[in-house]
PyMOL Python script that loads the backbone (N, CA, C, O; Angstrom):
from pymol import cmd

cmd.read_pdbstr("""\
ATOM      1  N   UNK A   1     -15.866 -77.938-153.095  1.00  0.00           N
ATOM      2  CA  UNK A   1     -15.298 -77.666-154.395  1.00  0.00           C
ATOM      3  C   UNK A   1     -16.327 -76.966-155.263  1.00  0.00           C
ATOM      4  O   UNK A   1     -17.326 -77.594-155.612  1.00  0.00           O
ATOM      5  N   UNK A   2     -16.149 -75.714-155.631  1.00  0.00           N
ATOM      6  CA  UNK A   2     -16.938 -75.015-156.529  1.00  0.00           C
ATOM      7  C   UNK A   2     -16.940 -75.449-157.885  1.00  0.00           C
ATOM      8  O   UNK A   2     -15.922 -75.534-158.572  1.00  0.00           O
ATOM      9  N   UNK A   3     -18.291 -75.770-158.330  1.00  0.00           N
ATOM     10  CA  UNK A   3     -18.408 -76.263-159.807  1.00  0.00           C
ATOM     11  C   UNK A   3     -19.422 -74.889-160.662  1.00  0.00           C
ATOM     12  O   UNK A   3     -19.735 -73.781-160.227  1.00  0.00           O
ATOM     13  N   UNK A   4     -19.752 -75.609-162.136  1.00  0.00           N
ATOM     14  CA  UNK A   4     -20.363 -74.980-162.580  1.00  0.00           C
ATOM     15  C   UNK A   4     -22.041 -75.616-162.782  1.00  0.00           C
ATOM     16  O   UNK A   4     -23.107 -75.117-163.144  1.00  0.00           O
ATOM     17  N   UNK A   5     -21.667 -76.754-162.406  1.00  0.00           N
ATOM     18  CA  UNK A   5     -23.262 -77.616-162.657  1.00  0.00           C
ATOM     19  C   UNK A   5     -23.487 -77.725-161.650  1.00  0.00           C
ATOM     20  O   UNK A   5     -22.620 -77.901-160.794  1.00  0.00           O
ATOM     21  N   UNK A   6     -25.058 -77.640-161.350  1.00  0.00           N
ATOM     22  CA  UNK A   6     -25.511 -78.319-160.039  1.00  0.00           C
ATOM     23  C   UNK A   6     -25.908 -79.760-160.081  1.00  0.00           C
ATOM     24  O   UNK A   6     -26.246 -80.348-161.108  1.00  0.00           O
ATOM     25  N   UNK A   7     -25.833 -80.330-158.774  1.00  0.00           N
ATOM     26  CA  UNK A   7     -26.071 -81.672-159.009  1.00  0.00           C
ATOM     27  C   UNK A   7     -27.557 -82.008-158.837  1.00  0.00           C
ATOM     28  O   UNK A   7     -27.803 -83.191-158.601  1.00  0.00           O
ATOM     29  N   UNK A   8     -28.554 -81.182-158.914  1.00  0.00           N
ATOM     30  CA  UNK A   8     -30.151 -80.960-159.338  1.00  0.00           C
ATOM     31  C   UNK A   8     -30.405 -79.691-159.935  1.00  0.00           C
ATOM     32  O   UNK A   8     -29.954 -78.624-159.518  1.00  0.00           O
ATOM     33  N   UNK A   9     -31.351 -79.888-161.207  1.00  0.00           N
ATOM     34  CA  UNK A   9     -31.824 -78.893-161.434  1.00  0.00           C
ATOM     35  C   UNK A   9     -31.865 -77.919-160.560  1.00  0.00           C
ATOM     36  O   UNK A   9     -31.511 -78.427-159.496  1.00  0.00           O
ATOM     37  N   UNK A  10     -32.134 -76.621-160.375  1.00  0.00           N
ATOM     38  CA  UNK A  10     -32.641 -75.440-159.691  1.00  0.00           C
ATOM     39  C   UNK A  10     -32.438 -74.637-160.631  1.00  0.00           C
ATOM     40  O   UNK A  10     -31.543 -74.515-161.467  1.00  0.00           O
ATOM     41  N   UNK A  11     -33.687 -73.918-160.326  1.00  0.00           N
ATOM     42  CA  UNK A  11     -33.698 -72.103-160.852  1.00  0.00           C
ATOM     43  C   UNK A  11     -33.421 -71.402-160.114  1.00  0.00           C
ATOM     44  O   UNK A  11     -33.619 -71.482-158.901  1.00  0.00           O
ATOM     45  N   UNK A  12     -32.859 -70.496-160.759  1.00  0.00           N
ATOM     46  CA  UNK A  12     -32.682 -68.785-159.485  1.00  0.00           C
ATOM     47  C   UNK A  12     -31.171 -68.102-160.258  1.00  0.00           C
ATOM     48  O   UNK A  12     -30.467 -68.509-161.183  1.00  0.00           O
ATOM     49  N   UNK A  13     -31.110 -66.948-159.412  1.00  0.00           N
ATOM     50  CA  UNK A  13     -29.665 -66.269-159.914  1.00  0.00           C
ATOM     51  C   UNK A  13     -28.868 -65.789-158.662  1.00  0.00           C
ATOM     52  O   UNK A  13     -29.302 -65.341-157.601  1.00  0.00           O
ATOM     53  N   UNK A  14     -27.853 -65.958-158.985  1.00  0.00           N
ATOM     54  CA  UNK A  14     -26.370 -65.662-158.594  1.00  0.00           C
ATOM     55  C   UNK A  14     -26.439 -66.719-157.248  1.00  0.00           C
ATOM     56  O   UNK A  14     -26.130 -66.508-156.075  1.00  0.00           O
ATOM     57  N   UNK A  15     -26.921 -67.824-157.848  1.00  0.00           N
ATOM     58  CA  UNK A  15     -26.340 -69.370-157.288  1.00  0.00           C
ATOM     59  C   UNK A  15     -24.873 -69.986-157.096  1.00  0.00           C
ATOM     60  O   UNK A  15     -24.355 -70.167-158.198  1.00  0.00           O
ATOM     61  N   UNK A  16     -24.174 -70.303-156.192  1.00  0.00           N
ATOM     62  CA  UNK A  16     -22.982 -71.055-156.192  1.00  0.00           C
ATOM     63  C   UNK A  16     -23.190 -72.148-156.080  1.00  0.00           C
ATOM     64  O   UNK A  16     -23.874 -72.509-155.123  1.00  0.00           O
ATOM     65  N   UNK A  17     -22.717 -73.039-156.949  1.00  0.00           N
ATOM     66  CA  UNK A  17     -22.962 -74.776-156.851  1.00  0.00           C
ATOM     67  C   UNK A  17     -21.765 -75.255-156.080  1.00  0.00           C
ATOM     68  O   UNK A  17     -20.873 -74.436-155.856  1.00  0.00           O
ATOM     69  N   UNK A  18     -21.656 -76.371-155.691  1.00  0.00           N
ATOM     70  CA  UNK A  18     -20.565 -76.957-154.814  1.00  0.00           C
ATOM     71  C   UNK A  18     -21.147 -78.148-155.211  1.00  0.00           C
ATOM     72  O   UNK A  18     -22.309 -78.427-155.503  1.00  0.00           O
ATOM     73  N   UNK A  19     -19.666 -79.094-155.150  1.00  0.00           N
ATOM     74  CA  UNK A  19     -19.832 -80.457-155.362  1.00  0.00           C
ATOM     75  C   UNK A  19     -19.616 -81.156-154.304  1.00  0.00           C
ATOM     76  O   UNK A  19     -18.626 -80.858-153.635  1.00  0.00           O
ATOM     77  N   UNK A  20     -20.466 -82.253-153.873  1.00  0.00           N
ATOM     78  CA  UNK A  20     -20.096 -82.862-152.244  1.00  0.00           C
ATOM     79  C   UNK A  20     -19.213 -83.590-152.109  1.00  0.00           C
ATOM     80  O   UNK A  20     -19.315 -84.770-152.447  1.00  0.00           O
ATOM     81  N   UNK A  21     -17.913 -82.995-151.485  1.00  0.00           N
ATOM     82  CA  UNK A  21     -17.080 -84.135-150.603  1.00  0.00           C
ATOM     83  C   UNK A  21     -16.893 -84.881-149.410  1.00  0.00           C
ATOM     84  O   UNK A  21     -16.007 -85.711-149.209  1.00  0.00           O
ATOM     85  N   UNK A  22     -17.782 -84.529-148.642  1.00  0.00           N
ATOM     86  CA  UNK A  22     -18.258 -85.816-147.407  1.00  0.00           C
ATOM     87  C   UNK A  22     -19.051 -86.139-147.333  1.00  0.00           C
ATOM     88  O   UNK A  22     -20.119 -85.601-147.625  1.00  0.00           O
ATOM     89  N   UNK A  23     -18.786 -87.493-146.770  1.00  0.00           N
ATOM     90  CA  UNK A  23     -19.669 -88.109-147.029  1.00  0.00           C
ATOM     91  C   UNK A  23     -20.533 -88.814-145.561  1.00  0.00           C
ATOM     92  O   UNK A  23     -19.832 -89.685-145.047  1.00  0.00           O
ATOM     93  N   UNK A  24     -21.795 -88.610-144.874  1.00  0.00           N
ATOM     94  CA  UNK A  24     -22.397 -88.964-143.666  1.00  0.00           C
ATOM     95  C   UNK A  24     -22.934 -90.362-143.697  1.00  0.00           C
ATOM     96  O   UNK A  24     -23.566 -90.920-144.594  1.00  0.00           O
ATOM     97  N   UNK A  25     -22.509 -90.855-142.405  1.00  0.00           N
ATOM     98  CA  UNK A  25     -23.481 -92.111-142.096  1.00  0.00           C
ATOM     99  C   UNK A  25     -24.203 -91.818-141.278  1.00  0.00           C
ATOM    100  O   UNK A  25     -24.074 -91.181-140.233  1.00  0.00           O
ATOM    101  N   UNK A  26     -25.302 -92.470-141.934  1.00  0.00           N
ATOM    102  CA  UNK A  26     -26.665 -92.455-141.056  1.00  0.00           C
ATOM    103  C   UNK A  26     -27.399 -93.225-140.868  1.00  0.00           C
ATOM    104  O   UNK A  26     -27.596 -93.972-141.827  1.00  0.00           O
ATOM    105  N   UNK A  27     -28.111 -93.469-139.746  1.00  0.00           N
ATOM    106  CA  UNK A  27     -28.799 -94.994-139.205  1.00  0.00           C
ATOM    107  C   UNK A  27     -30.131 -94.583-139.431  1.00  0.00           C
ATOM    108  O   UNK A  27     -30.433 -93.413-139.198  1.00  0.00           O
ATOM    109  N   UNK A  28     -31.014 -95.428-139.876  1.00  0.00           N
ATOM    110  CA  UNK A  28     -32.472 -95.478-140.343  1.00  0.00           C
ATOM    111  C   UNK A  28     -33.336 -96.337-139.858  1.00  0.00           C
ATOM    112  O   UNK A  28     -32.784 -97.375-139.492  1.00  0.00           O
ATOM    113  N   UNK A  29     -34.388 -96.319-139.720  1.00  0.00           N
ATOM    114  CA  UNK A  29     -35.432 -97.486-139.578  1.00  0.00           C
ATOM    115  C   UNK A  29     -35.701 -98.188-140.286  1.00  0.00           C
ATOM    116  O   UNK A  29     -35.818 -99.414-140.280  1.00  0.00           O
ATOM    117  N   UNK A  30     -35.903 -96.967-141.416  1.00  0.00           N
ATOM    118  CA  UNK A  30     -37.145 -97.912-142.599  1.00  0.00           C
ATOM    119  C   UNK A  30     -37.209 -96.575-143.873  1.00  0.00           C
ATOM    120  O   UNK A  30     -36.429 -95.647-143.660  1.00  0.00           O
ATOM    121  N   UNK A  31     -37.976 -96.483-144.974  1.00  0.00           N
ATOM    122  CA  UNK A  31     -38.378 -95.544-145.601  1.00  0.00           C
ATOM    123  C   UNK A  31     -39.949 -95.296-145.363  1.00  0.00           C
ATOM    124  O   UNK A  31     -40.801 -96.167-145.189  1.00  0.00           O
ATOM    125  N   UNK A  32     -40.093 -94.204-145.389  1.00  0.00           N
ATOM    126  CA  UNK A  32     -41.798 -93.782-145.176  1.00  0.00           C
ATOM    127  C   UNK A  32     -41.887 -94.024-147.085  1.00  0.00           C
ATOM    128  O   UNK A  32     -41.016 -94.148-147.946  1.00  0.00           O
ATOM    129  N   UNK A  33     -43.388 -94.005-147.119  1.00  0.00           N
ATOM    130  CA  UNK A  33     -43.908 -94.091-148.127  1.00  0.00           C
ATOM    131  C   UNK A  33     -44.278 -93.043-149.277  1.00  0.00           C
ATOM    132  O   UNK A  33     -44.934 -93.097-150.317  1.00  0.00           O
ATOM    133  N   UNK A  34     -43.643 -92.192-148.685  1.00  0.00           N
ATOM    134  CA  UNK A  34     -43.029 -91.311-150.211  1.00  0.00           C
ATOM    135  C   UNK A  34     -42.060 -90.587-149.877  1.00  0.00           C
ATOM    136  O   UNK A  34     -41.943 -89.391-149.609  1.00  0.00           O
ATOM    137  N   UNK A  35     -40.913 -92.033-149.954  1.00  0.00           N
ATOM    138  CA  UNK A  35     -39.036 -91.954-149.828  1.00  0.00           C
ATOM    139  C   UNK A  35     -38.490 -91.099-148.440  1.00  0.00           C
ATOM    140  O   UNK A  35     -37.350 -90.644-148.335  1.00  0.00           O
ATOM    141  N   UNK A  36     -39.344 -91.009-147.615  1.00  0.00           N
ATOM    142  CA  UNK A  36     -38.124 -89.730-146.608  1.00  0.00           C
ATOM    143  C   UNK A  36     -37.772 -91.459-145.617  1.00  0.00           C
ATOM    144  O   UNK A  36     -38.434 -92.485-145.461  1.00  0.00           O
ATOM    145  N   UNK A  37     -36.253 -90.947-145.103  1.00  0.00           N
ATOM    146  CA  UNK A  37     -36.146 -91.815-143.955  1.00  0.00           C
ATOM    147  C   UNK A  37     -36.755 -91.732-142.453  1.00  0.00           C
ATOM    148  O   UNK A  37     -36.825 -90.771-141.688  1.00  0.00           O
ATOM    149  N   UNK A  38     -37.108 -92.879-142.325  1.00  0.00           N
ATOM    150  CA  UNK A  38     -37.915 -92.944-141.251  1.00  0.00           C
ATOM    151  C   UNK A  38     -37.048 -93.248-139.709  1.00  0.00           C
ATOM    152  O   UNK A  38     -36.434 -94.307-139.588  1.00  0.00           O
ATOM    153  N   UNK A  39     -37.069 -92.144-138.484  1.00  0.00           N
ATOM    154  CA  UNK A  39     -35.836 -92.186-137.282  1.00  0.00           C
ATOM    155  C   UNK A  39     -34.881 -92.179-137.705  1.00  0.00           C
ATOM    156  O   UNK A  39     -33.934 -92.867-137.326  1.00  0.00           O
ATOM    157  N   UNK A  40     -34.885 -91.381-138.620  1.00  0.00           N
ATOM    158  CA  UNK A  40     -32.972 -91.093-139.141  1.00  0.00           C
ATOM    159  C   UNK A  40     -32.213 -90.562-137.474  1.00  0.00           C
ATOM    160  O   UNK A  40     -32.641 -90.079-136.425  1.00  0.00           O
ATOM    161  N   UNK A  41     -31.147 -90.911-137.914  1.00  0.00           N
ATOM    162  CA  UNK A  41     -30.153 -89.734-136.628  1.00  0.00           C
ATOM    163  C   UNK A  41     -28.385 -90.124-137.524  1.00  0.00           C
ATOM    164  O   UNK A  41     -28.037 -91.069-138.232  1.00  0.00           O
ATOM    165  N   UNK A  42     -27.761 -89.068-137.112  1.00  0.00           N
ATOM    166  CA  UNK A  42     -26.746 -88.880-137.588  1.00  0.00           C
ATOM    167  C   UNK A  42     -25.707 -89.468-136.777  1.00  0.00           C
ATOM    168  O   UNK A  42     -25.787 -89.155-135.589  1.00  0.00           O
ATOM    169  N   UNK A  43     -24.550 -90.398-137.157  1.00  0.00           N
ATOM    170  CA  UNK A  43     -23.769 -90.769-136.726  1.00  0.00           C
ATOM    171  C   UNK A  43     -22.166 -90.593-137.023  1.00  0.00           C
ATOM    172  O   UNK A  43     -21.316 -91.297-136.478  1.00  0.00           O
ATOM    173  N   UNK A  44     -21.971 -89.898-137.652  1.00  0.00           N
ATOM    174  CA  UNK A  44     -21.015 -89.163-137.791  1.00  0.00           C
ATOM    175  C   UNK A  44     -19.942 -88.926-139.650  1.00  0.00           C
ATOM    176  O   UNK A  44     -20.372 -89.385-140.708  1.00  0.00           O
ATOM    177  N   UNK A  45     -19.092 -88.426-139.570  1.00  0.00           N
ATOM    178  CA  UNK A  45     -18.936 -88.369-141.537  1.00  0.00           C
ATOM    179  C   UNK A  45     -17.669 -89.688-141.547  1.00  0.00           C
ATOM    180  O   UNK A  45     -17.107 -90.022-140.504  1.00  0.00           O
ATOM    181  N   UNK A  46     -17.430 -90.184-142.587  1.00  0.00           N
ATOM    182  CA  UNK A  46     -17.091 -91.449-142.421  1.00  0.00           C
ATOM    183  C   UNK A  46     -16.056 -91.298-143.877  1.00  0.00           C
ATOM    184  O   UNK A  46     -16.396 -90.619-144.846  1.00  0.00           O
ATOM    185  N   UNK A  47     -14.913 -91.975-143.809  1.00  0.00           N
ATOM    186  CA  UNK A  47     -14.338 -91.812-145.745  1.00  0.00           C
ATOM    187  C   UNK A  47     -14.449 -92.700-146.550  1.00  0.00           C
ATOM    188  O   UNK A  47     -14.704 -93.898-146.433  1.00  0.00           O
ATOM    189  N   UNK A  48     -14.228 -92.008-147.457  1.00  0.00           N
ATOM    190  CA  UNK A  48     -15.077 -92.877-148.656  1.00  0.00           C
ATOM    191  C   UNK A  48     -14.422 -94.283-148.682  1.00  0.00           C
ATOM    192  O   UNK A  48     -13.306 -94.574-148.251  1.00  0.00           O
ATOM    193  N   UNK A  49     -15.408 -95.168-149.320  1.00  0.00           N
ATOM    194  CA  UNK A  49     -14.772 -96.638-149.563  1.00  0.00           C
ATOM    195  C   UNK A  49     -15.382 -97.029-150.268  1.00  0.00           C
ATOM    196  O   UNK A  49     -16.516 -96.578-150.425  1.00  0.00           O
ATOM    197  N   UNK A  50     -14.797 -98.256-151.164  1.00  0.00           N
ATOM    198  CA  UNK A  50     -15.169 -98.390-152.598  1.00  0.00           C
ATOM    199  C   UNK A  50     -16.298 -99.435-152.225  1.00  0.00           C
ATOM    200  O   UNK A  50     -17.313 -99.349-152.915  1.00  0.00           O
ATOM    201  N   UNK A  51     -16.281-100.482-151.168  1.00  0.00           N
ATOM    202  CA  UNK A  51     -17.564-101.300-151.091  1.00  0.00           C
ATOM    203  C   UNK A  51     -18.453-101.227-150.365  1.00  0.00           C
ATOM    204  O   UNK A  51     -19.093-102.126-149.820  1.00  0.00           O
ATOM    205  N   UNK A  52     -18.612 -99.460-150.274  1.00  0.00           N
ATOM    206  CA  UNK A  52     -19.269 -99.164-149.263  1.00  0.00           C
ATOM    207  C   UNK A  52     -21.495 -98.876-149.775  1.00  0.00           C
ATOM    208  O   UNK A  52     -21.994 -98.592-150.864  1.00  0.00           O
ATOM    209  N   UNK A  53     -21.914 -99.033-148.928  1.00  0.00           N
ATOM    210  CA  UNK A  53     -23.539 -99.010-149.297  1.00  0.00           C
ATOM    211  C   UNK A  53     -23.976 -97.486-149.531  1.00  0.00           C
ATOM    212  O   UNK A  53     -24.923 -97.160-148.815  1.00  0.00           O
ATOM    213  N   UNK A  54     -23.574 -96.655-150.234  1.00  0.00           N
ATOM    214  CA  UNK A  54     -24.260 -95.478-150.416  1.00  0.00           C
ATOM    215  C   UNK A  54     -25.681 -94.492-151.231  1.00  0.00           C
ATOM    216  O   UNK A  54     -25.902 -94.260-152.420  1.00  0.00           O
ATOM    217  N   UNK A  55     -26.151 -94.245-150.439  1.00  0.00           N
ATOM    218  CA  UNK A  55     -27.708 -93.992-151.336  1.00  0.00           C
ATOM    219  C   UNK A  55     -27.778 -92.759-151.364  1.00  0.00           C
ATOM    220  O   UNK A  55     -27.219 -92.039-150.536  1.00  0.00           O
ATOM    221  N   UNK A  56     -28.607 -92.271-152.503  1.00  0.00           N
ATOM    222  CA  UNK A  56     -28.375 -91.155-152.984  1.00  0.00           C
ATOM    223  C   UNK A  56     -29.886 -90.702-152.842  1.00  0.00           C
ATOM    224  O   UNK A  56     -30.612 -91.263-153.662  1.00  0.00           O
ATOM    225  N   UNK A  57     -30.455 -89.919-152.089  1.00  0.00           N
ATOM    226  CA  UNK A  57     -31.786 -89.270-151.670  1.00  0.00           C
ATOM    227  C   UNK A  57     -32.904 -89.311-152.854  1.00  0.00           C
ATOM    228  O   UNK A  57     -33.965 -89.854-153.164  1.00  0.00           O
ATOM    229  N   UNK A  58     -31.958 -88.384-153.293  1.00  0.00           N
ATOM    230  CA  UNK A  58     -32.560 -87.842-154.739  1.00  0.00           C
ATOM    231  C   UNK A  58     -33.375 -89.340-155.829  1.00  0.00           C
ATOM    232  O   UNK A  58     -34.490 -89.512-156.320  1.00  0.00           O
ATOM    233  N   UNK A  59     -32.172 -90.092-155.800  1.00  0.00           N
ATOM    234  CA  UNK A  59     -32.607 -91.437-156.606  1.00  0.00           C
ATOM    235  C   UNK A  59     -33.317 -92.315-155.865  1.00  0.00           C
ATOM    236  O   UNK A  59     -33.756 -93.234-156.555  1.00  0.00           O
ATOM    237  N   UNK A  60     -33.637 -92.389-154.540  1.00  0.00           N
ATOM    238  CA  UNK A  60     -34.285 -93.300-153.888  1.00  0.00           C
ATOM    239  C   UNK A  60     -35.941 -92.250-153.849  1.00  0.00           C
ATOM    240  O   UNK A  60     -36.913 -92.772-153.303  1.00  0.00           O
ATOM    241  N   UNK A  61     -36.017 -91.481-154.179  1.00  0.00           N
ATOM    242  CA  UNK A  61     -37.017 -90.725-153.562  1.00  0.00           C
ATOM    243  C   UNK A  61     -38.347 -90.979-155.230  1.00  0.00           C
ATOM    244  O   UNK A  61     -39.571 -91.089-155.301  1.00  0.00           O
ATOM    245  N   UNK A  62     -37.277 -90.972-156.221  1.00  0.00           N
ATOM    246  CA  UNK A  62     -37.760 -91.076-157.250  1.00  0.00           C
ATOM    247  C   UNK A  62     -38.288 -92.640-157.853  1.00  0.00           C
ATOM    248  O   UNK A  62     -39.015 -92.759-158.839  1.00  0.00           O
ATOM    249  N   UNK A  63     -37.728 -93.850-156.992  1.00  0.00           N
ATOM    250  CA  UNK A  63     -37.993 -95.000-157.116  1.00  0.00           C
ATOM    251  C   UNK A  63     -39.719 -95.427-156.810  1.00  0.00           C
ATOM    252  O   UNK A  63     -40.095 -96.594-156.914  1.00  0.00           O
TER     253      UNK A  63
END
""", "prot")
cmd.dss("prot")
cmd.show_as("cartoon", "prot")
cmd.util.cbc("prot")
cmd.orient("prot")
C-alpha cells in the first residue's frame, strides 16, 4: 500500500514509501548485543492476530 510517510526517517528524492502488510515469522536464538537477531531463519509469512508476539526491529534495536 503506497503511503506518503515513511515508517523511518530517510533522506533522498523520488522515494516511494509503502506501508507493510505481511507479516513474517521468524525463529531466533537470542539477540546479539547491539539488537541484531542472533541464527535467525525464516519460517514462513503468517496472518495477523490480535494476541500475537510481534517485535518491531527498529524499537528493539533502540532499547
Amino acid at each position: 500500500l503506497k503511503t506518503n510517510r515513511p515508517a523511518i526517517p530517510l533522506k533522498g528524492r523520488n522515494l516511494v514509501f509503502a506501508e507493510p502488510t505481511l507479516i513474517a515469522e521468524i525463529e531466533f536464538r537470542g539477540w546479539t548485543n547491539d539488537g541484531n537477531l542472533r541464527h535467525a531463519s525464516y519460517k514462513g509469512l503468517r496472518e495477523i492476530q490480535d494476541n500475537a508476539a510481534v517485535f518491531d526491529l527498529e524499537t528493539r534495536k533502540a532499547e
